[in-house]
LODRENLO-320073 format. One record per residue (C-alpha): x, y, z. Coordinates in pm, whole numbers, padded with zeros to 5 digits, always signed. Example, Ala and Ser with C-alpha at 12.3 -4.5 7.8 and 13.67 -1.06 7.14 Angstrom:
BEGIN
+01230-00450+00780/+01367-00106+00714/
END
This chain:
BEGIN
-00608-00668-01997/-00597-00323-01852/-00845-00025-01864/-00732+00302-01835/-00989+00585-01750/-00943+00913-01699/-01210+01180-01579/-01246+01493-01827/-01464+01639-01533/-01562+01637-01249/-01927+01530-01103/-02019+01560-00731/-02160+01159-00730/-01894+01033-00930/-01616+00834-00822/-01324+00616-00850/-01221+00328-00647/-01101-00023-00585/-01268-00253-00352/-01224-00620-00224/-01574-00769-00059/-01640-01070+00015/-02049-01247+00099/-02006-01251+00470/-01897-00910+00668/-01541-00821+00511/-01410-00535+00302/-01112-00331+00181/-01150+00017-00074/-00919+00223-00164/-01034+00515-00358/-01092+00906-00448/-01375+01090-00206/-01679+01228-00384/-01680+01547-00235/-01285+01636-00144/-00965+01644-00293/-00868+01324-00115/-00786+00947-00153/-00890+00726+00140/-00913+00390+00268/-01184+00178+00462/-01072-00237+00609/-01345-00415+00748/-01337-00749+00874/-01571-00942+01107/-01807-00622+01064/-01554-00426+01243/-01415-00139+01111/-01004-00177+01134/-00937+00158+00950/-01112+00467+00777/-00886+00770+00710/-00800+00968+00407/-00512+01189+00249/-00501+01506+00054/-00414+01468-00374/-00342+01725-00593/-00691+01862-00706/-00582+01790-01062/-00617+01457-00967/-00862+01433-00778/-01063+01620-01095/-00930+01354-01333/-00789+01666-01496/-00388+01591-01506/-00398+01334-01780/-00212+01068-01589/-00325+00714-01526/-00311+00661-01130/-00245+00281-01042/-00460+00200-00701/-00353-00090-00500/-00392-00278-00236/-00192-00506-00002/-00240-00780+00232/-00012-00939+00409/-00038-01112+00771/-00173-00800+01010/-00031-00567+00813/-00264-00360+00547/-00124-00053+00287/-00315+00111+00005/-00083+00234-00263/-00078+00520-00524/+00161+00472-00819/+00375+00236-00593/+00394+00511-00345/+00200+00401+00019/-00091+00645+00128/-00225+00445+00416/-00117+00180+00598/-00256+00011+00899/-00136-00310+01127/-00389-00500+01305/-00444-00856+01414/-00761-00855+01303/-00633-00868+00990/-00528-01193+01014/-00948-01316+01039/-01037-01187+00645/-01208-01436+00483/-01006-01506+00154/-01250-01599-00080/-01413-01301-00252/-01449-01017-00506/-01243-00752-00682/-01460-00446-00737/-01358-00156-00989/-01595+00149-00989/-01637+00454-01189/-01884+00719-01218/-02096+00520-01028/-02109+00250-01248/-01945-00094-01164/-01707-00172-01450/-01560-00513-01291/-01693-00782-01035/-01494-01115-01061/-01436-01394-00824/-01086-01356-00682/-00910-01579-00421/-00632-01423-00175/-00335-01631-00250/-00222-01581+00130/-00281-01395+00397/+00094-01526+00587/+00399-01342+00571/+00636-01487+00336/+01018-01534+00548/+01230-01267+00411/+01528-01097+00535/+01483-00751+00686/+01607-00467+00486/+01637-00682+00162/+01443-00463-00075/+01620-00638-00356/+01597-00981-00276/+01958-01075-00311/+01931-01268+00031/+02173-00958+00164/+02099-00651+00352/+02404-00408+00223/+02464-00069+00039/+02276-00165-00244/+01950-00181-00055/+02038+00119+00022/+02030+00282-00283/+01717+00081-00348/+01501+00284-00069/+01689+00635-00209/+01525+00554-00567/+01273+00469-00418/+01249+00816-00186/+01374+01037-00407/+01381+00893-00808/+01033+00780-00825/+01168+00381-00782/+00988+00096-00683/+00883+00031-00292/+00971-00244-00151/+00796-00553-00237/+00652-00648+00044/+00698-00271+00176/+00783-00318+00583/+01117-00531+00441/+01242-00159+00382/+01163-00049+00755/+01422-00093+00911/+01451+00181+01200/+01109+00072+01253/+00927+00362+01234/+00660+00261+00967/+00796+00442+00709/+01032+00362+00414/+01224+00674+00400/+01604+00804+00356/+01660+00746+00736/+01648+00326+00663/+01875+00397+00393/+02122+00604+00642/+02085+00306+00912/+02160-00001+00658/+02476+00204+00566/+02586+00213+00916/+02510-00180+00983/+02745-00189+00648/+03011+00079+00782/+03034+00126+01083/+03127-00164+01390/+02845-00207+01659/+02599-00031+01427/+02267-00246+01519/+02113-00513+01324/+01824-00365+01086/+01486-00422+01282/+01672-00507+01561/+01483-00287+01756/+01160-00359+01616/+00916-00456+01883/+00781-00765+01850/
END
């Protein structure tokens, strides 16, 4: 079951947001700031405060006024944290800390200040799965056609990668055209390095 809400305007204390808590000191939001045209993120864990920074939105959005349904989610895996817009990553944020989260807890869904959904979840895992870097297929192959994967992805509104650092493979945090360009030189071109090869570790 899904519930689709969309602001017809905007109210100074209203907002929108999705938040994991659980009883002891941990939490993770991702949602729209009350009083700017901005989407932001908060990660808490052992009552300390891992990240808090937001981005700007289209103020259409932000008012709940451009008559689109805006999919928030959030992603856990090992150290590594991103909140995601529509599939598309806002924030992101590595930190061993991370790894402490309790992962028993609750999903929280808010809306003009009124809680619309509290239910017991459990976090299936906070380990990274093995995976093969640059794989944002999952054929078991890093070629051209993970390549064209991250260009639909960058430029035809496609799906990220699932998880998203499998795309990274210049290692620059991002999932971008330039990862596309360097898996088509591992493909092409003799010597070209291994994708993450230069990740540190």
């Amino acid at each position: 079951m899904s519930t689709q809400v969309i602001l017809n305007e905007y109210e100074p204390d209203k907002n929108r947001s999705l938040r994991w808590v659980d009883d002891f000191t941990n939490q993770f939001a991702l949602y729209y700031h009350n009083d700017s045209a901005k989407i932001c993120m908060t990660a808490i864990v052992d009552g300390i405060s891992v990240y808090n920074d937001c981005v700007e939105v289209d103020s259409a959005e932000w008012l709940g006024q451009d008559g689109i349904w805006h999919e928030l989610t959030i992603e856990l895996i090992g150290d590594e944290m991103v909140g995601l817009r529509d599939g598309k990553v806002m924030h992101e944020v590595q930190d061993t800390l991370l790894m402490n989260a309790y992962n028993s807890g609750y999903i929280q869904l808010s809306l003009l200040n009124a809680q619309v959904c509290f239910d017991d979840v459990t976090l299936i895992s906070l380990v990274p799965e093995p995976y093969v870097c640059g794989d944002v297929n999952l054929d078991e192959n890093t070629d051209v056609s993970d390549a064209v994967f991250i260009i639909n992805y960058a430029f035809g509104g496609g799906t990220a990668p699932e998880p998203y650092y499998v795309g990274d493979v210049n290692c620059d945090s991002m999932v971008d055209v330039s990862d596309a360009v360097y898996i088509i030189n591992y493909a092409f071109v003799p010597g070209s390095p291994l994708p993450c090869q230069n990740c540190p570790l």
